[in-house]
N, C-alpha and C positions, 0 to 999 in steps of 0.2 A: 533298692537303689536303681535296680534296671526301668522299670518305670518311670522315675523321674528323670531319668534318661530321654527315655522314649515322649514321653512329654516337653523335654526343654526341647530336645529335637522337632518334635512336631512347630511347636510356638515358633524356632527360629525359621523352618522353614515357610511357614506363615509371613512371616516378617519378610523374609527374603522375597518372596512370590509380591506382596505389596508394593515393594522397595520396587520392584522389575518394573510390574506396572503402571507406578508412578513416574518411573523414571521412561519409560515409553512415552508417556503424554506428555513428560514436558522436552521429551527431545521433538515429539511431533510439534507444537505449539512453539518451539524454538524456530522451528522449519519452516512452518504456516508466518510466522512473524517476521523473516526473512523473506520468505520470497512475496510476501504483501509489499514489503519496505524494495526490494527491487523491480519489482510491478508500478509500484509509485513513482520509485522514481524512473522508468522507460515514461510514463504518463506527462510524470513533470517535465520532462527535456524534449521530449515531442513538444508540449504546451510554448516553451520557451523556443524552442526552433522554430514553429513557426512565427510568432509573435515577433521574434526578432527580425527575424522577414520582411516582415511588416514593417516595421520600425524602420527598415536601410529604403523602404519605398512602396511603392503599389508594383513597380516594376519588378519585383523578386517573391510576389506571391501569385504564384500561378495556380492553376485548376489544378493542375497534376502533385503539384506540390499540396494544397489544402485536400485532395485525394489521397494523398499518401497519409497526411497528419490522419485523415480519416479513417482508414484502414488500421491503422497505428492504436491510436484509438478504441478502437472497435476491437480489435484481439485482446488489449492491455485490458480495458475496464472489468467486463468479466472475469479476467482472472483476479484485480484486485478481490473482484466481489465474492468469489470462491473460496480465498484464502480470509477473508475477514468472514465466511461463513462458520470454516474449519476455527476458526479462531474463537466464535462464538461458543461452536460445540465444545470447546475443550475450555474456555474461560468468558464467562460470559463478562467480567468488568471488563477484562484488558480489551475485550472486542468493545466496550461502550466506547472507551475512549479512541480506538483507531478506529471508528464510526466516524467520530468528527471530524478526522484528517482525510478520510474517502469523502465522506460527505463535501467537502472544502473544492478537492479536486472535481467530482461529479460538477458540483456550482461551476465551476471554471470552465470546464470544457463544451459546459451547455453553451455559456453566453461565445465562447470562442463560435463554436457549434455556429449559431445566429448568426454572427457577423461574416462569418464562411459562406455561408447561404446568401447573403449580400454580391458577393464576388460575380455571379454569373450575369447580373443585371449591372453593377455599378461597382467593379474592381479597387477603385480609389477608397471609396467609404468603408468597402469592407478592409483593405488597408489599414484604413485610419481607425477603424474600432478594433481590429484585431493590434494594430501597435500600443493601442492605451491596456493591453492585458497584458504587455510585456513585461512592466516590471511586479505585477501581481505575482505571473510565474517565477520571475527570479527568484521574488521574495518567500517564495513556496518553496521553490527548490532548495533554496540556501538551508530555510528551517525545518524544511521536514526530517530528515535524517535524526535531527537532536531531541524535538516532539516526539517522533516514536520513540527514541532509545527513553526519553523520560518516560514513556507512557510503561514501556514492557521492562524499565529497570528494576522495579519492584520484583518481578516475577524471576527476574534473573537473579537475584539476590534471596530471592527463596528458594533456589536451586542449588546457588553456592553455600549456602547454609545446609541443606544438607546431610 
């Protein structure tokens, strides 16, 4: 009897050691999935701050102001792209799919990017191409939150199950 003791004992603690590390990676990939999703969106509201800028005129988009988006930018994008690496490492479908919501943003920010580079020669046009990405951003902003949660809801539902 002592032995199959010492054997269920062993199995459970097997199980238990699994359970742990299972349960480590998807609290990590919980994590990584948040703060991509708050990385985007510091992205998206930069994108739409300046854009609206634009929109109220030429006169409300300064150098320092398309310097600042730039800077903004420039910290935020990498970390998207760190946390959708980590995301990779630990699930590579749920990374396929929040591939195409960074990918989405990257596009966005390039052509912003261009019409920014506009400003120092001819302020008005870069203006006016940066207010035509205004409501691109809104529309980003408004739906990203609900795309990610669709993308990582499966995964969350694999977790509550359990």
């Amino acid at each position: 009897m002592g032995i199959i003791n010492v054997i269920n004992q062993h199995y459970l603690e097997k199980r238990k050691a699994k359970y742990t590390r299972l349960e480590t990676l998807e609290k990590e990939l919980g994590t990584a999935v948040q703060q991509f999703s708050i990385n985007v969106s510091s992205a998206l509201h930069s994108m739409c701050w300046l854009t609206w800028a634009a929109k109220m005129g030429a006169d409300y988009v300064s150098q320092e102001r398309i310097d600042k988006y730039d800077d903004e930018l420039h910290a935020t994008l990498p970390k998207i792209m760190g946390y959708l690496s980590t995301i990779a490492a630990l699930d590579v479908s749920l990374f396929v799919g929040l591939q195409e919501q960074s990918s989405k943003i990257i596009g966005l920010d390039a052509r912003i990017g261009e019409a920014c580079l506009l400003h120092r020669t001819n302020p008005n046009v870069a203006a006016e191409r940066l207010a035509n990405f205004y409501s691109e951003a809104v529309s980003f902003e408004k739906t990203m939150a609900l795309d990610i949660g669709k993308i990582a809801k499966p995964k969350a539902r694999g977790v509550l199950e359990l």
